[in-house]
Legacy VTK file of the C-alpha trace (Angstrom):
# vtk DataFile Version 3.0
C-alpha trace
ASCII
DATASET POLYDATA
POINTS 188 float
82.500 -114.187 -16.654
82.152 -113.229 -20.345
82.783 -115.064 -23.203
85.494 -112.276 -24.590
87.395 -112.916 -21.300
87.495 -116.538 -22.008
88.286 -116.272 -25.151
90.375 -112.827 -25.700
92.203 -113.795 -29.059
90.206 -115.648 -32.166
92.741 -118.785 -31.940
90.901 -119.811 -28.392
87.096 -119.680 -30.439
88.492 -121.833 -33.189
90.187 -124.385 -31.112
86.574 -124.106 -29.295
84.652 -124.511 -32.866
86.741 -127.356 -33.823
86.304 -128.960 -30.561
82.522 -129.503 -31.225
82.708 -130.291 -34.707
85.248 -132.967 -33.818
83.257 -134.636 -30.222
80.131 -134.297 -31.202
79.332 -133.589 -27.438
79.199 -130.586 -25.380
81.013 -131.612 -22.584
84.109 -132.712 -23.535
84.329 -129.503 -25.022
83.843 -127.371 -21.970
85.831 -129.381 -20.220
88.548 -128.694 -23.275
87.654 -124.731 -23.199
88.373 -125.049 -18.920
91.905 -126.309 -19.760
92.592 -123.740 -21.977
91.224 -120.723 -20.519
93.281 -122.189 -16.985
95.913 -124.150 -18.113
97.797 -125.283 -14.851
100.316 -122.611 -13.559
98.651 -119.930 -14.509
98.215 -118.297 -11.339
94.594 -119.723 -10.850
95.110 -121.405 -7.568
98.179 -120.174 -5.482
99.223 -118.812 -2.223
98.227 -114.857 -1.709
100.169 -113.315 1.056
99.017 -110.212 2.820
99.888 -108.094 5.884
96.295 -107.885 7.371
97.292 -105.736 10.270
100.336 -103.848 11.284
100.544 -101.687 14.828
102.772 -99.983 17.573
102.054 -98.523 20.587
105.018 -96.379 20.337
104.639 -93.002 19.416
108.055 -91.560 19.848
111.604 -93.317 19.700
114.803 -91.937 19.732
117.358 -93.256 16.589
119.233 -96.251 17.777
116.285 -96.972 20.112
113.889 -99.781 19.768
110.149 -100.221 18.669
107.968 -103.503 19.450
105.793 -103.982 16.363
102.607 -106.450 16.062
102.069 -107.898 12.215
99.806 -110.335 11.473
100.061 -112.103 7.724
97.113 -113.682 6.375
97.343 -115.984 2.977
93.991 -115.589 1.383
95.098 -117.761 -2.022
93.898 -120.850 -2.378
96.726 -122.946 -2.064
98.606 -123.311 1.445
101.845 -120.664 1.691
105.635 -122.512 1.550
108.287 -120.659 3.570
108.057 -116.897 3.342
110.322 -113.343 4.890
108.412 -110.456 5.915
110.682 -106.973 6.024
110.226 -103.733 7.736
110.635 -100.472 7.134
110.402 -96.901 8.209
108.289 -94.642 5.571
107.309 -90.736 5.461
104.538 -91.304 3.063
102.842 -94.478 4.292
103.800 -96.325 0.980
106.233 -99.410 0.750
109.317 -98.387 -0.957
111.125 -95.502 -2.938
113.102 -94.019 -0.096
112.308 -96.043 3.268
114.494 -96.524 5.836
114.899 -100.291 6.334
114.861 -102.143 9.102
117.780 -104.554 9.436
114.854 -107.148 11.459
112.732 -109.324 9.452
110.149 -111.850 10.500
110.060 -115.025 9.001
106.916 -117.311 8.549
107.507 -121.193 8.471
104.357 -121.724 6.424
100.476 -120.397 6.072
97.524 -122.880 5.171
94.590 -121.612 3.048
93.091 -118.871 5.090
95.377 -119.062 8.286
97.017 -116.265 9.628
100.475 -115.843 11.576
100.458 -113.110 14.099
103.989 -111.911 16.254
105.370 -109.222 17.434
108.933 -108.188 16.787
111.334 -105.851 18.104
113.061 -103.105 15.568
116.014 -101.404 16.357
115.531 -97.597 14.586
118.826 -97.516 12.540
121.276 -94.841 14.364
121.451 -92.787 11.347
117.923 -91.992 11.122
116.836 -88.754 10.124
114.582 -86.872 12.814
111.187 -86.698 11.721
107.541 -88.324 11.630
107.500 -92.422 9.727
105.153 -95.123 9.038
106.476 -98.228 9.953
105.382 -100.691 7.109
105.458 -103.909 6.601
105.952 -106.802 3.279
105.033 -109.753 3.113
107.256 -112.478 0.526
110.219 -109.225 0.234
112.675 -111.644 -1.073
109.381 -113.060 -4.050
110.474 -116.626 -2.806
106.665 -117.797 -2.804
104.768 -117.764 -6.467
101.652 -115.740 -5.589
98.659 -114.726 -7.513
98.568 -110.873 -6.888
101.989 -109.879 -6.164
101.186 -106.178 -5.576
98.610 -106.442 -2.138
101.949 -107.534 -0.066
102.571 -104.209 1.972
100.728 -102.345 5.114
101.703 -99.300 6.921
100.462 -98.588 10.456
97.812 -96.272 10.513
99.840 -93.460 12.689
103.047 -92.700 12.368
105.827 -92.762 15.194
108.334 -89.966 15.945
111.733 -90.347 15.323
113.580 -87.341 17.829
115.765 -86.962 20.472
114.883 -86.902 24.013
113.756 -82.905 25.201
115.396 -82.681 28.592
114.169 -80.398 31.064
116.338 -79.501 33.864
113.113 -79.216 36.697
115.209 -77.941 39.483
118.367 -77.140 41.231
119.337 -77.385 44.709
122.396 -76.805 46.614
123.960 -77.099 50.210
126.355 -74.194 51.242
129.304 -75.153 52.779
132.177 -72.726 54.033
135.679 -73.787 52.435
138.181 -72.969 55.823
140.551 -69.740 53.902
137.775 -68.557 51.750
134.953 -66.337 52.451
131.715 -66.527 51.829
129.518 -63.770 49.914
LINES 1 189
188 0 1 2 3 4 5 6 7 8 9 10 11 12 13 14 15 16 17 18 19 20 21 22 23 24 25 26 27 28 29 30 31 32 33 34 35 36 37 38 39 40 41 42 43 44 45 46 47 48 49 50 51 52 53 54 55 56 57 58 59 60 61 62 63 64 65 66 67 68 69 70 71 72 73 74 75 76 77 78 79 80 81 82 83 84 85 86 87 88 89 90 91 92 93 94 95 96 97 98 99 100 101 102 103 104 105 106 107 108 109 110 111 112 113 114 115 116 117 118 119 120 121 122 123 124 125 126 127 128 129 130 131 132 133 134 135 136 137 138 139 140 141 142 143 144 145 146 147 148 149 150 151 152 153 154 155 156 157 158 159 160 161 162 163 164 165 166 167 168 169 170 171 172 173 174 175 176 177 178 179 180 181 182 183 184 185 186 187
């Protein structure tokens, strides 16, 4: 850590200057410049909620059908996780956002301790209106911001391949018939 990224206006080095000239003691003033550089809420030690890993093993689903998704979300902060709603959503692009489909399921998470992780799976109903075509299924961590985190933009994971949304292809494989004589009607 530099001293410019303690320090990043001229007011922090004078309140620094002054701090020696008026302790006589180096200490007291680091521990002074500590407080200022990370005064307390400023995002130094929070919760930092991730999805670590997102999968199917469904490759194709019908709209209106359903898809059983495994998430797993991991809080690497350092400060244990309150309460938090993770949402899904269907995505052409493997990105979070902008025009996804959205799952009407979410996942909720009672709590997540410095480094724990909460793994489920969850069933998602494809909405019926659902536009044929190849999706992501993604996943965010916090979606309603209820938990104070210190990176707010690491909360989202897509699943590595994407599922097909289509309609069944049905294949008529064969036809077969018994012959039966109707008594006034001929036959040929």
């Amino acid at each position: 850590m530099s001293l410019g990224s303690l320090f990043p206006n001229p007011k922090s080095l004078i309140r620094t200057l002054h701090c020696e000239s008026r302790f006589r003691s180096v200490l007291p003033c680091l521990v002074l410049v500590f407080l200022l550089a990370f005064p307390a809420g400023s995002g130094a030690q929070s919760p930092d909620l991730i999805i670590s890993a997102i999968s199917t093993t469904t490759t194709a689903v019908a709209p209106a059908g359903s898809v059983t998704l495994s998430s797993s979300a991991k809080n690497v902060g350092t400060l244990s996780s309150p309460s938090f709603v993770i949402a899904f959503h269907l995505s052409s692009d493997s990105v979070y956002g902008g025009s996804d489909i959205a799952f009407t399921t979410t996942r909720s998470v009672a709590s997540l301790g410095v480094g724990a992780t909460s793994t489920a799976s969850t069933t998602l109903t494809v909405p019926p209106t659902t536009p044929l075509g190849s999706y992501f299924i993604c996943g965010f961590a916090d979606s309603q911001s209820s938990v104070g985190e210190s990176s707010e933009t690491n909360n989202t994971r897509c699943t590595a391949s994407s599922i097909q949304v289509s309609r069944p292809d049905l294949v008529m494989a064969g036809v077969s018939t018994t012959a039966t004589r109707v008594r006034g009607s001929g036959v040929g």
